[in-house]
BAKOLDO-972094 format. One line per 8 residues: number of its first residue (from 1); their letters; for each residue x, y, z of N, C-alpha, C. Coordinates in pm, 1 decimal, decimal comma, always signed. Layout:
<sites>
NUM) A) X Y Z X Y Z X Y Z  ... $
</sites>
This chain:
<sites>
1) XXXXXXXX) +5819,5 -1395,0 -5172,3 +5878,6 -1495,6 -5254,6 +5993,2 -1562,0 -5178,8  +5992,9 -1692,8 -5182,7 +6122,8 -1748,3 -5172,0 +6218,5 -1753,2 -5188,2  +6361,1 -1786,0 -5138,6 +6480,8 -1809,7 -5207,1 +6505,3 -1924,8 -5175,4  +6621,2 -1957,3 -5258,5 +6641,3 -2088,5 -5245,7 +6701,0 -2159,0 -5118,3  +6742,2 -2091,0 -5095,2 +6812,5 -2137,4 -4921,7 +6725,2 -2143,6 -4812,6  +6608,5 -2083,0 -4847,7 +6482,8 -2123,6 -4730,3 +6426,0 -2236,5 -4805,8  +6412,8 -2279,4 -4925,2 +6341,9 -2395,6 -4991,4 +6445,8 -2526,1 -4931,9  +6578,2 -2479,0 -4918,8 +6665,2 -2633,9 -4915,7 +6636,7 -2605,5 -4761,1 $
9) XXXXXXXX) +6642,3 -2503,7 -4691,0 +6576,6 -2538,4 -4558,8 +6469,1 -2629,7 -4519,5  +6406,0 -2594,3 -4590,9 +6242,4 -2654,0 -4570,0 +6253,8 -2847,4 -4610,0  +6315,5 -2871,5 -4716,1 +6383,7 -2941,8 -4775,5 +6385,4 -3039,1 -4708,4  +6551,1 -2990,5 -4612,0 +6600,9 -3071,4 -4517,8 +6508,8 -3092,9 -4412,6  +6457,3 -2995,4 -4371,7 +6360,9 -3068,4 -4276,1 +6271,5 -3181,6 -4277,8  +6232,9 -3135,9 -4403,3 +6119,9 -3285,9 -4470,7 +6186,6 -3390,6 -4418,0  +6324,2 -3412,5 -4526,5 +6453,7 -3514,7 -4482,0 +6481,5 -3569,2 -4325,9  +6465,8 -3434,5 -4258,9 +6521,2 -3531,1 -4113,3 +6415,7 -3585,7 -4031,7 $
17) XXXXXXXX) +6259,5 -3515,2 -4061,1 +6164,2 -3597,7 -4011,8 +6108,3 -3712,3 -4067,5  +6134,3 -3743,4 -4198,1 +6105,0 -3885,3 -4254,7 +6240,9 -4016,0 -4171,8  +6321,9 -3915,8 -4188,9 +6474,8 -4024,7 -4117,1 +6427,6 -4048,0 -3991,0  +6393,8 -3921,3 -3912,0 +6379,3 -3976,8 -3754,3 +6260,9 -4092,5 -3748,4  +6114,0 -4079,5 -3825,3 +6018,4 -4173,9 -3842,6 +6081,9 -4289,1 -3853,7  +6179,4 -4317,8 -3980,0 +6237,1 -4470,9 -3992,1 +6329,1 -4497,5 -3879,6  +6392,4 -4447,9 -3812,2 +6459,5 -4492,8 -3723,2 +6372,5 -4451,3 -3562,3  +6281,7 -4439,1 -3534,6 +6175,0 -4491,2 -3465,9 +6129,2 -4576,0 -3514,5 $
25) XXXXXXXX) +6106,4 -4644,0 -3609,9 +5982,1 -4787,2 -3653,6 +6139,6 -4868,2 -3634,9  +6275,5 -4846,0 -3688,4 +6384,7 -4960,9 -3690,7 +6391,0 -5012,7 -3506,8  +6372,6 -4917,5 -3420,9 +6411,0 -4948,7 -3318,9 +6252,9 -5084,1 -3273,4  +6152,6 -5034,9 -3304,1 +6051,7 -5085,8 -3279,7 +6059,7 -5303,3 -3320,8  +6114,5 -5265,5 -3461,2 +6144,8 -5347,7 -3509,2 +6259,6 -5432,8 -3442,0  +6326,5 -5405,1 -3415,7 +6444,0 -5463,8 -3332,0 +6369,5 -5498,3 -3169,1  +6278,1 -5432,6 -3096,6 +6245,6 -5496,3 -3011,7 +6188,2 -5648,7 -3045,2  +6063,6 -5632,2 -3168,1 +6008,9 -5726,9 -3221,1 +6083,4 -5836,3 -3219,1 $
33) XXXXXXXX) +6175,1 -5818,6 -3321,2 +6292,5 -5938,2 -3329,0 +6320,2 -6010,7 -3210,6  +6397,5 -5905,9 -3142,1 +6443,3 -5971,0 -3002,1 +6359,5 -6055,3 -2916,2  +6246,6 -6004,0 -2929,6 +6127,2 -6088,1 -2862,7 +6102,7 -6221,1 -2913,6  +6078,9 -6215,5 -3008,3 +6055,3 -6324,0 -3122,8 +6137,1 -6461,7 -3134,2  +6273,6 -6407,2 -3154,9 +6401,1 -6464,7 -3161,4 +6391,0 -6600,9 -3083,0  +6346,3 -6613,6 -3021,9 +6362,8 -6758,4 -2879,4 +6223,4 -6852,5 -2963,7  +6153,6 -6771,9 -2970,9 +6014,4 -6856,3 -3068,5 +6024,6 -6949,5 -3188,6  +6124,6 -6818,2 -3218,9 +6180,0 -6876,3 -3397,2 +6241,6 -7031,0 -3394,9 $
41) XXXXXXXX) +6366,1 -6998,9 -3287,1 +6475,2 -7071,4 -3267,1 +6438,2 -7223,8 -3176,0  +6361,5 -7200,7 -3121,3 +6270,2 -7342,4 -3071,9 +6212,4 -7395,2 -3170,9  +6117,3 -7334,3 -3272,8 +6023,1 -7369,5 -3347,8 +6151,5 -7487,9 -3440,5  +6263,4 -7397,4 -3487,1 +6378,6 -7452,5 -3568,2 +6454,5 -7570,5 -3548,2  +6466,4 -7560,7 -3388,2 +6556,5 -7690,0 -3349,6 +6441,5 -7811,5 -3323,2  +6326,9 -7752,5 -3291,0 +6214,0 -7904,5 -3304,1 +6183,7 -7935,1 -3446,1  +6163,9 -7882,7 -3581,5 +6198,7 -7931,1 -3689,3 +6282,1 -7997,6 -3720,6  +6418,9 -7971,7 -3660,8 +6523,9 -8054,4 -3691,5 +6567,4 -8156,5 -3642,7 $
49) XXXXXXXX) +6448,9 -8130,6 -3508,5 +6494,8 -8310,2 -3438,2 +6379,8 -8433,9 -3478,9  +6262,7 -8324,8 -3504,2 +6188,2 -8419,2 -3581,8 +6203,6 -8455,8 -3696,4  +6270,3 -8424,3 -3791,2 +6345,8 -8448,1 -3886,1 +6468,7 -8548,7 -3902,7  +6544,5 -8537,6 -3816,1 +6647,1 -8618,4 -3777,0 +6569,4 -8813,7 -3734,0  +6427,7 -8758,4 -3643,9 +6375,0 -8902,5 -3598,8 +6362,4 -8972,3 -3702,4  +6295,2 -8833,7 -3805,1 +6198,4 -8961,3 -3937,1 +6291,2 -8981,9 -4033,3  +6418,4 -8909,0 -4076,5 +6530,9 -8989,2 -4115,4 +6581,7 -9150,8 -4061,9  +6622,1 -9146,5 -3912,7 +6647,3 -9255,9 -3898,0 +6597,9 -9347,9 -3851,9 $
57) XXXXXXXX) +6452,9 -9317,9 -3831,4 +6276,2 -9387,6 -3832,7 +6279,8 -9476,1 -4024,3  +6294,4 -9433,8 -4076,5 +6301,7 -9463,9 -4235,0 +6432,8 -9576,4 -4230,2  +6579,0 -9531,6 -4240,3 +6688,8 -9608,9 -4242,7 +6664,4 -9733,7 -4182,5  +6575,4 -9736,5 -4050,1 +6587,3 -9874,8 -3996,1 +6484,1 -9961,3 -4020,2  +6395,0 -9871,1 -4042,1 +6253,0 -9968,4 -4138,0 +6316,9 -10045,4 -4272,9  +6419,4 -9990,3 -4360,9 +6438,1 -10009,6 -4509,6 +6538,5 -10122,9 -4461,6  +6621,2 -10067,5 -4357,3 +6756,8 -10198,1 -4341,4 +6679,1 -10336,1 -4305,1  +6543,8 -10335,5 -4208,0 +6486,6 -10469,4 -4204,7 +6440,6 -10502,2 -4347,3 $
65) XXXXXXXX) +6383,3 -10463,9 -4437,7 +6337,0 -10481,8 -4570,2 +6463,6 -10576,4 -4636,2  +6623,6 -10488,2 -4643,3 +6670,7 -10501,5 -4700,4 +6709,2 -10625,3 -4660,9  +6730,9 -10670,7 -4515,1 +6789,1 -10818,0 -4488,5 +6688,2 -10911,4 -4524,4  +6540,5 -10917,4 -4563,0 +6484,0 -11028,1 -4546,6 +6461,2 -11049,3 -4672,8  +6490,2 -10915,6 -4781,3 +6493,2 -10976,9 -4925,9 +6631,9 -11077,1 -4962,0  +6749,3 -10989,1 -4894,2 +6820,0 -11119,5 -4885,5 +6790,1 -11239,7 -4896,3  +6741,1 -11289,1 -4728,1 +6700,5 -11390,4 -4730,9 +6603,7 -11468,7 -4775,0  +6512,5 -11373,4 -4844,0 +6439,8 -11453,3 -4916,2 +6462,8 -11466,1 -5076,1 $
73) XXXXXXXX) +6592,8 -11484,7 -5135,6 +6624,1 -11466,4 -5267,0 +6584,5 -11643,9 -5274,8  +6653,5 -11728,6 -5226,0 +6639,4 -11919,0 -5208,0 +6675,7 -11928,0 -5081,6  +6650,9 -12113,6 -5072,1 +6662,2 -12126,7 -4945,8 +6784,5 -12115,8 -4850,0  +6916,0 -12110,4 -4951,5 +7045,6 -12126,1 -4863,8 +7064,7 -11963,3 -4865,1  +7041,4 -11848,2 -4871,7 +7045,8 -11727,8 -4844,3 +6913,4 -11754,5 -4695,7  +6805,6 -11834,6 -4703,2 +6702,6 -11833,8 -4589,0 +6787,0 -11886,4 -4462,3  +6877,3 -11990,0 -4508,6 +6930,7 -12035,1 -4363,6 +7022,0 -11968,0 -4315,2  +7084,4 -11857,7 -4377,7 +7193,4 -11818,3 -4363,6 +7170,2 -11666,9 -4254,8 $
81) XXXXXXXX) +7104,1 -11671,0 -4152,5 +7106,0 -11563,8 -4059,3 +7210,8 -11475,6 -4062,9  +7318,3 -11464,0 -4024,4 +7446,9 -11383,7 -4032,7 +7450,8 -11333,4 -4137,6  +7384,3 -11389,7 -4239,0 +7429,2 -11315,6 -4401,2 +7250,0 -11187,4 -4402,6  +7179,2 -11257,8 -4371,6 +7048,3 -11124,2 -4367,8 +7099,7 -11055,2 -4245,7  +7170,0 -11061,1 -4125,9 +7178,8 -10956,4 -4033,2 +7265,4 -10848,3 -4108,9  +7380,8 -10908,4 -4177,6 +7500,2 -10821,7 -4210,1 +7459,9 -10762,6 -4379,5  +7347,7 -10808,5 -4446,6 +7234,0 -10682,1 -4565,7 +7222,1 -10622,3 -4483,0  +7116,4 -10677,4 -4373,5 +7046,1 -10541,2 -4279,8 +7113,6 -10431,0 -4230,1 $
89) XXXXXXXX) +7272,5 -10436,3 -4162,9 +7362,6 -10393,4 -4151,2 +7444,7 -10262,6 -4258,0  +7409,2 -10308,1 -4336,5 +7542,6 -10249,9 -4457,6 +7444,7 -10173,6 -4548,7  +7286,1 -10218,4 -4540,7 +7194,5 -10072,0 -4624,5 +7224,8 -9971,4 -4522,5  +7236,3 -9961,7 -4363,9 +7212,1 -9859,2 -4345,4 +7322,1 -9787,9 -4307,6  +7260,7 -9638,6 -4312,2 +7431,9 -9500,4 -4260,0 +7401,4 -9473,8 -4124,3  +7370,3 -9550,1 -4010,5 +7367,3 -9528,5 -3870,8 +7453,5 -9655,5 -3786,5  +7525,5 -9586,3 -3694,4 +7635,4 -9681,5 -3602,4 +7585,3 -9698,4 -3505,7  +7548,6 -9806,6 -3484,2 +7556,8 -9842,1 -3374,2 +7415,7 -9920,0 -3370,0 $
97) XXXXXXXX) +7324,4 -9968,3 -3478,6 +7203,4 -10035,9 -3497,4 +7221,6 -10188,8 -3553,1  +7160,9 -10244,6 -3462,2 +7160,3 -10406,6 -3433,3 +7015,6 -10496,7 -3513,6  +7081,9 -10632,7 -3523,4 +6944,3 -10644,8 -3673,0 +6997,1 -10798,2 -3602,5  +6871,7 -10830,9 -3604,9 +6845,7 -11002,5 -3594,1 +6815,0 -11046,8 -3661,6  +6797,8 -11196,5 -3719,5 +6708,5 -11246,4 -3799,6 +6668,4 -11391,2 -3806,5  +6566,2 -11448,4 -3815,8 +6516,6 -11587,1 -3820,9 +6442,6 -11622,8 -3923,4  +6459,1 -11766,2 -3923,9 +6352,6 -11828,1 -4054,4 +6259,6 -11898,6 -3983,6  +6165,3 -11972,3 -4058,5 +6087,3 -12037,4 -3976,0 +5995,3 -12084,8 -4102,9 $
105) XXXXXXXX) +5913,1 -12234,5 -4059,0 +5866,3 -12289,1 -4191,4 +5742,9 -12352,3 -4146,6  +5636,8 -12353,1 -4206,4 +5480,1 -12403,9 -4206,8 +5421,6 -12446,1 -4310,1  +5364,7 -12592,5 -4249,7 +5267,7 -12641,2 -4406,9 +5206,6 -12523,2 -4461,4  +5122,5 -12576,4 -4584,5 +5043,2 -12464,0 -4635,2 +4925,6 -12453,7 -4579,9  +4848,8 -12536,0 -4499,2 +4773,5 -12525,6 -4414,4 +4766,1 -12456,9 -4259,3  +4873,4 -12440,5 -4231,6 +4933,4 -12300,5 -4140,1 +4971,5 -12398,4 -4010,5  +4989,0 -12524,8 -4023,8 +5077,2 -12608,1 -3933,4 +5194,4 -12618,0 -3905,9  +5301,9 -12573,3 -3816,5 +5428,1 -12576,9 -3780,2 +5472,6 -12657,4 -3850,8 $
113) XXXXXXXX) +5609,0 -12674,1 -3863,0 +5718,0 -12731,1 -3872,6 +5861,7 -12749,6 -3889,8  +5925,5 -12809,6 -3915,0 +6103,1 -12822,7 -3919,6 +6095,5 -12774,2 -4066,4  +6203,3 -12677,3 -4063,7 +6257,5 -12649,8 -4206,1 +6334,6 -12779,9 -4251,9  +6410,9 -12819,0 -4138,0 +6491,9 -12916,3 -4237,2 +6471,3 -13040,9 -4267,4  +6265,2 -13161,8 -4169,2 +6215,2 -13216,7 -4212,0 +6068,1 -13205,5 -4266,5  +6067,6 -13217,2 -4390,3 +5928,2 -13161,1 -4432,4 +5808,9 -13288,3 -4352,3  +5715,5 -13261,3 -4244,3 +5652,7 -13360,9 -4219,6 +5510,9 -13265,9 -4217,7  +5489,9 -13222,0 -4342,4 +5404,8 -13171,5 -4367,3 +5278,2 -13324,9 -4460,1 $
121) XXXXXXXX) +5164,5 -13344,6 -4432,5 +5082,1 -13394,6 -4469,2 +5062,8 -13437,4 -4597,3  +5017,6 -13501,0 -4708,9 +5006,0 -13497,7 -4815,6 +4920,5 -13403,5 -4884,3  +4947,9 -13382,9 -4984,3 +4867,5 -13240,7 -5038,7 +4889,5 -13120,0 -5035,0  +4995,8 -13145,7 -4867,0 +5034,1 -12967,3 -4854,7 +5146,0 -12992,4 -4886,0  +5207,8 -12837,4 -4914,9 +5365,1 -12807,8 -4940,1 +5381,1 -12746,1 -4795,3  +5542,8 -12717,7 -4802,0 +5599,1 -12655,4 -4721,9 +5676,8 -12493,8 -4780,0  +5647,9 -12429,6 -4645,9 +5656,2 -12258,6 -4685,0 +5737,4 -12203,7 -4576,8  +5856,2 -12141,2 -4662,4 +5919,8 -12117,5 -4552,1 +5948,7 -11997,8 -4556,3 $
129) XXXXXXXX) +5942,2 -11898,3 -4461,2 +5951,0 -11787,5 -4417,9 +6079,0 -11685,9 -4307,0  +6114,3 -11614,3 -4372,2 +6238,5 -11522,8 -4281,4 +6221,6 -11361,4 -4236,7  +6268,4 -11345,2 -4080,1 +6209,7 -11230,3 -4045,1 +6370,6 -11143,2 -4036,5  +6358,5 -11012,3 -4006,2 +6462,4 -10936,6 -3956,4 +6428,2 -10867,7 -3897,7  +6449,9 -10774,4 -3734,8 +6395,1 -10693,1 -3689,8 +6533,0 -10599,2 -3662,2  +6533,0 -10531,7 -3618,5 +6646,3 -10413,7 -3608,4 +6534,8 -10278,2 -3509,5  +6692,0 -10241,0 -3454,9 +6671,9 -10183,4 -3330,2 +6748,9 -10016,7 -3371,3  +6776,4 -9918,3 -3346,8 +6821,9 -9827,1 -3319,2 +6825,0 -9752,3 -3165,5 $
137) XXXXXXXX) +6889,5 -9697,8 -3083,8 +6861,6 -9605,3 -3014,2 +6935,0 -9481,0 -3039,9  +6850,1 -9333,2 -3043,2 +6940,8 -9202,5 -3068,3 +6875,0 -9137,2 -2997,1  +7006,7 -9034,0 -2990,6 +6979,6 -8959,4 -2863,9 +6976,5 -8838,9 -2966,6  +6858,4 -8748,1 -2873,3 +6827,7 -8638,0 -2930,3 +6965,6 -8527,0 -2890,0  +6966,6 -8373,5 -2959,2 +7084,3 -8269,3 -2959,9 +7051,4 -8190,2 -2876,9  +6873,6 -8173,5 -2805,7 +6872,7 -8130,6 -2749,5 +6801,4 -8170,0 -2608,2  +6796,7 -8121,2 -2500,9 +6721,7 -8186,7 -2368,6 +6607,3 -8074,5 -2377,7  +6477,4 -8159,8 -2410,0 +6349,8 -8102,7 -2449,0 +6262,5 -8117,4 -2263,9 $
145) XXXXXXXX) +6235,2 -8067,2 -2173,8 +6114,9 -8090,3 -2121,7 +6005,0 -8205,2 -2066,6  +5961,5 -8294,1 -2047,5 +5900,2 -8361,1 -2025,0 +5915,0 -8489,4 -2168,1  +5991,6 -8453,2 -2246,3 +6066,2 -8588,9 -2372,3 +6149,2 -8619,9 -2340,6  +6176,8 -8775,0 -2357,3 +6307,8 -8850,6 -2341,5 +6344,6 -8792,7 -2432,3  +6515,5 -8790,0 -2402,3 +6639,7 -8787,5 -2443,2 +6706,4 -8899,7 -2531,0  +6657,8 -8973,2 -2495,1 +6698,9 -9134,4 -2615,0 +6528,6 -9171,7 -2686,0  +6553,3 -9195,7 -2735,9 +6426,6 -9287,4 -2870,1 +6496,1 -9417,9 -2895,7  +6390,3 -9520,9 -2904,2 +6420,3 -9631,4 -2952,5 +6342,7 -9658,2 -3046,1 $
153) XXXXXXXX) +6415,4 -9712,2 -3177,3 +6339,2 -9704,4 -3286,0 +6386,3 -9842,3 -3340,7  +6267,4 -9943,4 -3388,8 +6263,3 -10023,7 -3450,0 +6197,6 -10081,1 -3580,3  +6305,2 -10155,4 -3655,7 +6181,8 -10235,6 -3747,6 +6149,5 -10380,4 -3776,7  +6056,9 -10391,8 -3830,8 +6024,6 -10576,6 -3864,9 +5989,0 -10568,5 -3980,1  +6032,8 -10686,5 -4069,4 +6017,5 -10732,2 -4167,4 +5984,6 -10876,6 -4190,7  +5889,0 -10955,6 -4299,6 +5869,3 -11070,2 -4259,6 +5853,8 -11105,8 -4406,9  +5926,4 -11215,2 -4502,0 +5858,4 -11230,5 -4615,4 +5902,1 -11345,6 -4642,1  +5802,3 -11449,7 -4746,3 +5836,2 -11569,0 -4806,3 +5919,2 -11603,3 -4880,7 $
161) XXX) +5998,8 -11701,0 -4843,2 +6144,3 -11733,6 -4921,6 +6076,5 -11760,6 -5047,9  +6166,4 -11731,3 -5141,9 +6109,5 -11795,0 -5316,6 +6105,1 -11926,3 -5331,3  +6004,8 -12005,2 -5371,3 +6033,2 -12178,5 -5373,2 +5986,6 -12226,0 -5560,0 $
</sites>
């Protein structure tokens, strides 16, 4: 028969060979990690730079949108270039992105002409039209490998003034 002091013997032993098992698999585990770790952490910072592109891939697409609705509210917002560069300007949260913009006017038959003499034909009207394009360049956070380091990112927008 047993006593109890050989049972808590037996006991503890159970105890220190289940402990030594987990701390053989913890060490195992920690190699894992360590290995891993550089995989993870690449995988993470290219999410975030691709992330970062299509953020300000988006901002500069919407800021051309935003200048040419400007200019296309009537015609004295259409002539007014400086006033659609500086919409295009002020939708977006990036420094240092540049926005052009032009009008330009054609019979309705798709023949050139002067906005400011209609010598459009009889029958046709005149249609006049304003663009904005905008530029960005950003530089990526990290130096990737065989990828540029700067991106240039642009947009165009093109729509009919209201008549």
């Amino acid at each position: 028969m047993r006593t109890l002091t050989s049972e808590r013997h037996v006991f503890l032993a159970r105890v220190q060979r289940i402990f030594r098992r987990c701390l053989a698999q913890q060490g195992q585990s920690l190699a894992e990690i360590a290995l891993m770790l550089p995989v993870i952490l690449l995988t993470m910072m290219g999410a975030i730079e691709i992330g970062r592109v299509a953020y300000a891939s988006i901002e500069v697409c919407t800021a051309a949108r935003a200048g040419v609705a400007y200019g296309a509210e009537n015609e004295t917002n259409a002539a007014n270039t400086s006033g659609m560069e500086q919409a295009a300007l002020n939708d977006v949260n990036l420094t240092g992105m540049t926005a052009s913009a032009s009008s330009a006017c054609k019979c309705s038959n798709g023949s050139a002409t002067s906005c400011l003499s209609n010598t459009c034909s009889s029958g046709e009207h005149l249609e006049e039209y304003v663009s904005v394009s905008t530029s960005y360049s950003m530089h990526s956070l990290f130096k990737y490998p065989g990828i540029p380091q700067t991106y240039t990112l642009s947009g165009y927008q093109t729509m009919r003034v209201r008549q």
